[in-house]
Rosetta silent file (secondary structure, phi, psi, omega in degrees, C-alpha in Angstrom):
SEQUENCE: XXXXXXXXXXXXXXXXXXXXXXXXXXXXXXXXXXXXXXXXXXXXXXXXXXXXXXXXXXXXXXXXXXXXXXXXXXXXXXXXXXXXXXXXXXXXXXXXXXXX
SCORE:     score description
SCORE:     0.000 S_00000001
   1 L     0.000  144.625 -162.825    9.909   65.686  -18.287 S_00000001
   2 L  -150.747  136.482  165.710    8.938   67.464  -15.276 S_00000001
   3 L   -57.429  113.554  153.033    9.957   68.377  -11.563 S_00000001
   4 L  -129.697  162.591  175.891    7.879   66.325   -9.225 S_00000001
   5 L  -110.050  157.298  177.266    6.660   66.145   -6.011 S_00000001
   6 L   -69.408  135.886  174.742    5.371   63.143   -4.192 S_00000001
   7 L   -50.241  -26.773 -161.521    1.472   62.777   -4.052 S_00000001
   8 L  -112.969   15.011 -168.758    1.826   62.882   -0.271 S_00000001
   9 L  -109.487  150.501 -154.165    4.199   65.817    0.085 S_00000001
  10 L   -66.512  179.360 -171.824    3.303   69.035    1.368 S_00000001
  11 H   -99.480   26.718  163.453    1.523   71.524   -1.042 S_00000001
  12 H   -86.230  -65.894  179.872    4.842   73.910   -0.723 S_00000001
  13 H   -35.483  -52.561  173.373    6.821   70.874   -2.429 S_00000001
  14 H   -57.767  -48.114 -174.564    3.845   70.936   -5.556 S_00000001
  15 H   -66.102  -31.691 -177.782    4.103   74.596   -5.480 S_00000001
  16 H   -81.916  -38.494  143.078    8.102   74.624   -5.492 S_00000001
  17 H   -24.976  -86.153  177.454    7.852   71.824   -8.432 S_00000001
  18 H   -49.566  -35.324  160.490    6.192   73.783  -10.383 S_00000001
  19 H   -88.648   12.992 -173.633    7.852   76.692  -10.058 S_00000001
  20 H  -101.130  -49.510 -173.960   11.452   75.030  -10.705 S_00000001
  21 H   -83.040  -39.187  154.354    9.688   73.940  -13.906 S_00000001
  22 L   -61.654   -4.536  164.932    8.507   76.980  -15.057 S_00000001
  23 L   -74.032  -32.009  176.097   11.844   78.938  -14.834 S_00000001
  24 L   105.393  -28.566 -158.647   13.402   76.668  -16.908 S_00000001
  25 H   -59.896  -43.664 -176.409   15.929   75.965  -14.145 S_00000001
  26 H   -52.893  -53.547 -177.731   14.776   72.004  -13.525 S_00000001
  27 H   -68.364  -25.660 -150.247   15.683   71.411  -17.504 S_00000001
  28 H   -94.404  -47.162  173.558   18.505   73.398  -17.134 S_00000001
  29 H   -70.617  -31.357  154.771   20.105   71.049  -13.986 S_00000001
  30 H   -51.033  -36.040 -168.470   19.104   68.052  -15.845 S_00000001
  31 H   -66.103  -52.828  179.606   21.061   69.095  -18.658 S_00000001
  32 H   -76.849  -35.382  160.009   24.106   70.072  -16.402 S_00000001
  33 H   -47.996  -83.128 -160.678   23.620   66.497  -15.028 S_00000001
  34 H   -58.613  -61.453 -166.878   23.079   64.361  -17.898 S_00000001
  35 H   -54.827  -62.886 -179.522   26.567   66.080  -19.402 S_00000001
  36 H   -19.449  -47.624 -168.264   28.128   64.966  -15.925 S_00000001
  37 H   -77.647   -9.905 -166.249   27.314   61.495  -16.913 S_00000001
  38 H  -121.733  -22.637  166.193   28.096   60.805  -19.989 S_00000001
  39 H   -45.077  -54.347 -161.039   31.369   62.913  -18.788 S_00000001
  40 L  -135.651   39.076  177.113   31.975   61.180  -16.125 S_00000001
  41 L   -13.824   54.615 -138.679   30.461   58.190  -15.958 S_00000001
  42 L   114.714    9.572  162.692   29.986   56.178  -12.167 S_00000001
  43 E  -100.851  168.181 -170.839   29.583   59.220   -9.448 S_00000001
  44 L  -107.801  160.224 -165.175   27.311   59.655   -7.251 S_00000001
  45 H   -44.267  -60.794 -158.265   24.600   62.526   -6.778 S_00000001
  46 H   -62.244  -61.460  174.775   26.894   64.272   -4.414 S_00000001
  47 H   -17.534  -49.535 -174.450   29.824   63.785   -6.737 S_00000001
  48 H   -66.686  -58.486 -163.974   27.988   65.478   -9.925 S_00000001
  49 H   -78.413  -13.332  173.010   27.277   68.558   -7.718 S_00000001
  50 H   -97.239   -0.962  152.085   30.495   69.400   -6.400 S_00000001
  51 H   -73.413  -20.197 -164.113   31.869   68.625   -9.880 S_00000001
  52 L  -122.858    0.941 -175.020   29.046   70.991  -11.743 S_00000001
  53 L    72.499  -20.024 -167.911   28.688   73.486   -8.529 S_00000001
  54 L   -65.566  164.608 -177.425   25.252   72.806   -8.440 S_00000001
  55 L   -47.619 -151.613 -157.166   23.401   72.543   -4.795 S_00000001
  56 L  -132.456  -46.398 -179.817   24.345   69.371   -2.876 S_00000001
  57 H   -58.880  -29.095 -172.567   20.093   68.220   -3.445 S_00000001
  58 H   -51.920 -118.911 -160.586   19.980   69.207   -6.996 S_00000001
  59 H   -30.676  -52.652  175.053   20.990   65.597   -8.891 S_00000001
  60 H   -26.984  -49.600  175.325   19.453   63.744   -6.169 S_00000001
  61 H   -97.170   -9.007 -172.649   16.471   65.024   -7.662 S_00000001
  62 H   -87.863  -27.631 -151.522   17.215   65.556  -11.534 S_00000001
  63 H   -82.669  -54.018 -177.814   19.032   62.069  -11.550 S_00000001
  64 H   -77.967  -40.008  173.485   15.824   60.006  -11.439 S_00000001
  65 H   -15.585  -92.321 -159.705   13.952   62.463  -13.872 S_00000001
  66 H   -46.092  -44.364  142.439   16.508   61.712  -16.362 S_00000001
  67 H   -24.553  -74.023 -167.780   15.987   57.842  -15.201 S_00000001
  68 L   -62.211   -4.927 -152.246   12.433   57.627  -16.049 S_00000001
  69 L  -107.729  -13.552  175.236   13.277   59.564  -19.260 S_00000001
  70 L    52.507   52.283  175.130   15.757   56.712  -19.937 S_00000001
  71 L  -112.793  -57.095  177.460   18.834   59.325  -20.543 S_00000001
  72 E  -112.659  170.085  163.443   20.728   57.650  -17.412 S_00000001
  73 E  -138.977  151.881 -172.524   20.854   54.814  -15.380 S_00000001
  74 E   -66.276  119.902  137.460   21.464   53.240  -11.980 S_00000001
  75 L  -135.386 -117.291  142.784   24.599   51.813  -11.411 S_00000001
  76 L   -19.977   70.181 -170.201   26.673   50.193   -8.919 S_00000001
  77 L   -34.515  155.609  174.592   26.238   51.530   -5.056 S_00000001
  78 E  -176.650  175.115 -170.542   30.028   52.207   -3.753 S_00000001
  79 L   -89.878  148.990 -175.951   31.315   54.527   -1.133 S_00000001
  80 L   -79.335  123.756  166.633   31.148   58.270   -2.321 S_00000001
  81 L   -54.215   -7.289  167.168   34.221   60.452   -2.080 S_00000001
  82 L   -95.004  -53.273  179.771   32.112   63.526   -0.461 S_00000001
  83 L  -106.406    3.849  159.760   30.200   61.828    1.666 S_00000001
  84 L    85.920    2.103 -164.888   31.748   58.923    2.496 S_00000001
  85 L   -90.703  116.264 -176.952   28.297   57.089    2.484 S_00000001
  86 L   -37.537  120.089  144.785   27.402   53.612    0.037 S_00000001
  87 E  -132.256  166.006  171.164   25.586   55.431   -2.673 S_00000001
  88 L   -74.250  154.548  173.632   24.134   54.420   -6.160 S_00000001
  89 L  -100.084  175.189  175.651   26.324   55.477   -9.082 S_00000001
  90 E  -127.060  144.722  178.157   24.974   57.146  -12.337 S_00000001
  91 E  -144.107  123.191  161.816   25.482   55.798  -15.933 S_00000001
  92 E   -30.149  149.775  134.452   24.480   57.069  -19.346 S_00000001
  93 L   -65.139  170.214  -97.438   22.309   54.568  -21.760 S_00000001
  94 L   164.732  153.136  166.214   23.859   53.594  -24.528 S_00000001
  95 H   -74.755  -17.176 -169.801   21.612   53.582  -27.446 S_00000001
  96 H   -78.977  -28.782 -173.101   20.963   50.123  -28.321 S_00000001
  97 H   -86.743  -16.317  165.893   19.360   49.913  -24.227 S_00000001
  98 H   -29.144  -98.317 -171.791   17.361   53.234  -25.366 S_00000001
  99 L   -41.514   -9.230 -155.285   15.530   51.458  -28.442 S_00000001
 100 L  -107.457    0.000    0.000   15.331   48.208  -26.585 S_00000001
């Protein structure tokens, strides 16, 4: 799993990827995510970081990692308690949708 940047984003973004990956720090906020989630099950991006301290951008971007990696999942949009905005929620897999 890896910190990415968009193919069409600037080459500050690739370079800032990359170094977020090589620090260790990207697994290390996924980590501090994916415990959110299986903590806490149904907040939104904002939610996780002002429960974990982390930066207000951080799960916004760690959140789909862990999506593609098919650790969490998308669930329900609802209004956020921080920002007051309809957002998607986050939900562990369960193992049986793992394996499936």
């Amino acid at each position: 799993m890896h910190a990415l940047a968009r193919r069409d984003d600037p080459i500050t973004s690739h370079q800032a990827a990359e170094e977020v990956e090589a620090s260790g720090r990207a697994a290390s906020q996924r980590q501090i995510c994916l415990l959110e989630v299986w903590k806490k099950p149904g907040q939104t991006a904002a939610e996780i970081a002002a429960a974990t301290g982390l930066e207000r951008h951080v799960p916004s971007r760690r959140l789909p990692e862990l999506r593609k990696a098919r650790l969490v999942k998308s669930g329900p949009v609802r209004r956020c308690t921080v920002t007051g905005n309809p957002s998607m929620t986050w939900l562990p897999m369960r193992s049986e949708e793992v394996s499936a």
